[in-house]
Structure formats: C-alpha cells, structure tokens
C-alpha distance (Angstrom), angle and dihedral (degrees) to the residues before:
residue distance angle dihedral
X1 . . .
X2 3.78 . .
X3 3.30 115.4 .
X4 4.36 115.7 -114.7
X5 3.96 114.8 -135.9
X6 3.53 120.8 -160.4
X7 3.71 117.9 -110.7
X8 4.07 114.3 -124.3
X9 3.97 94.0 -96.9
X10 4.27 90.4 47.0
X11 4.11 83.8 57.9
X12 3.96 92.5 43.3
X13 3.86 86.3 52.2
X14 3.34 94.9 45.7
X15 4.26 97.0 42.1
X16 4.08 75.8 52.9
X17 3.39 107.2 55.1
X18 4.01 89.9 39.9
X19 3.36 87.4 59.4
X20 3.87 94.1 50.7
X21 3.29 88.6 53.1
X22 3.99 113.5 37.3
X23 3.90 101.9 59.3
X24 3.36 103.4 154.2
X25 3.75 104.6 57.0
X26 3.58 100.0 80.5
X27 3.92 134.5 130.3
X28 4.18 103.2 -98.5
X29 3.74 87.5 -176.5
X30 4.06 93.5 58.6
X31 3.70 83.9 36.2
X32 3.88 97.2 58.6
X33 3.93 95.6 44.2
X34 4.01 90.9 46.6
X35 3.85 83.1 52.5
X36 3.64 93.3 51.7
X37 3.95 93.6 59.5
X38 3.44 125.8 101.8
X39 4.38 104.4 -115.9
X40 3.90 101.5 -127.0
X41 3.78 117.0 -127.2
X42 3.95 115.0 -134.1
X43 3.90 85.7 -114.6
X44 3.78 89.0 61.6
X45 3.87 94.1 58.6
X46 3.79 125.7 92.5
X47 3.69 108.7 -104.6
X48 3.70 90.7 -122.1
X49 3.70 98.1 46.5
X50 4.00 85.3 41.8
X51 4.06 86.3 62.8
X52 3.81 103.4 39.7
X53 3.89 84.4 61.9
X54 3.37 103.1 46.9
X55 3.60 77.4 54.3
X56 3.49 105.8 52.7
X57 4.12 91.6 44.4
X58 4.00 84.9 57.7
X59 3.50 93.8 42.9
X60 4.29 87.0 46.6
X61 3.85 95.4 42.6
X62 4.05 91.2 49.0
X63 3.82 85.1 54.8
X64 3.55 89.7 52.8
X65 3.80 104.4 38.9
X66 4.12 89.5 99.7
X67 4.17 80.4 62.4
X68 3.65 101.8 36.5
X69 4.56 92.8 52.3
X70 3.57 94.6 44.5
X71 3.55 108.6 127.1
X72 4.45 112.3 -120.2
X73 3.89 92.4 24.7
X74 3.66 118.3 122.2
X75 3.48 97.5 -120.5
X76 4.10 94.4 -169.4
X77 3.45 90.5 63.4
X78 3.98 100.0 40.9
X79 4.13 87.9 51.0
X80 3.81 83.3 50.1
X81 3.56 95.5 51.3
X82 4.07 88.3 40.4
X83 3.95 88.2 57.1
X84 4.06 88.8 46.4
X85 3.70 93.4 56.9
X86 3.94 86.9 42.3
X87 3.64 97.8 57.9
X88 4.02 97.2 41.3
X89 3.75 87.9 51.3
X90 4.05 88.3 51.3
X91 3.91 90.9 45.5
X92 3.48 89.1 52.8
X93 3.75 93.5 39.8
X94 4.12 79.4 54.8
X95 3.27 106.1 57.0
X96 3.83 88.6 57.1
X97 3.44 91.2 53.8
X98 3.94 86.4 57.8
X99 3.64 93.4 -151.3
X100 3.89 133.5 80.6
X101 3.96 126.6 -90.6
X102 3.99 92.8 -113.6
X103 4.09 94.9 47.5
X104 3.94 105.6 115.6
X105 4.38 106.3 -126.2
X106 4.07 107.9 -118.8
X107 3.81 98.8 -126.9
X108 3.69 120.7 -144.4
C-alpha cells in the first residue's frame, strides 16, 4: 500500500484544529515571561523596522492565502497560528539585529 502524505494545507488544518482543541498543554514558563513584557505600541517602533514588518506579514499572509480561504477551516485559529510563526521569525530576525525593535537606526 503506498503510503498518503499530507499536502502543506492538510498539516496547517490539522496544526489548527489541534490547537483548538488541546488548550491545556502549553509552556507556563514561556507564558509567564511573555506576560511580563511590556506590549509595544506602533508609535514606539522605529519607522524602518515598523515597515519591514508590515512587510513581511503581507508577504507571510499572501503565502498563506490558499490556507486561510479554504472552505471548513477554522480560520481564527489558522490566523493565530499565522501571527505565531510571524512573531518567532521576527524575534529571531531580532536578535540578529542585536539591537531592540524601538532603537532609532543612525543613518549615514
């Protein structure tokens, strides 16, 4: 019998609807120290960095828009999961910058 893999948007749905359903299995300890951050405003972000992320989330939602008008998928839950991957991509994307979010660039 050959063996079925799931296409990209089967494994989305399914991450999704895990997610709906498995609430209690979380990490407490990430949980707390997200909690204890101070949530940026827009007004707080350097203009620059402001604009490369709108970017990027367009750029990640278009990639995703097969996924996100599929008819019988719980589209709360796939945005949710879309804005996950979005901000551990721009926290690693952060550290490499080596400086925070708000920090104005010195232009040459």
């Amino acid at each position: 019998m050959a063996e079925e893999k799931l296409t990209e948007i089967e494994k989305e749905r399914l991450l999704a609807f895990k997610d709906s359903r498995s609430r209690d299995d979380y990490d407490r300890e990430l949980y707390g120290l997200l909690r204890t951050r101070k949530i940026l405003k827009l007004s707080e972000l350097d203009d620059a960095i402001r604009l490369a992320i709108v970017h990027f989330i367009e750029a990640f939602f278009e990639s995703q828009k097969d996924l996100l008008v599929t008819p019988g998928s719980n589209q709360e839950n796939l945005i949710k999961g879309a804005l996950t991957v979005s901000l551990l991509i721009g926290c690693e994307a952060g550290r490499k910058l080596r400086r925070p979010l708000t920090a104005k660039r010195v232009r040459k």
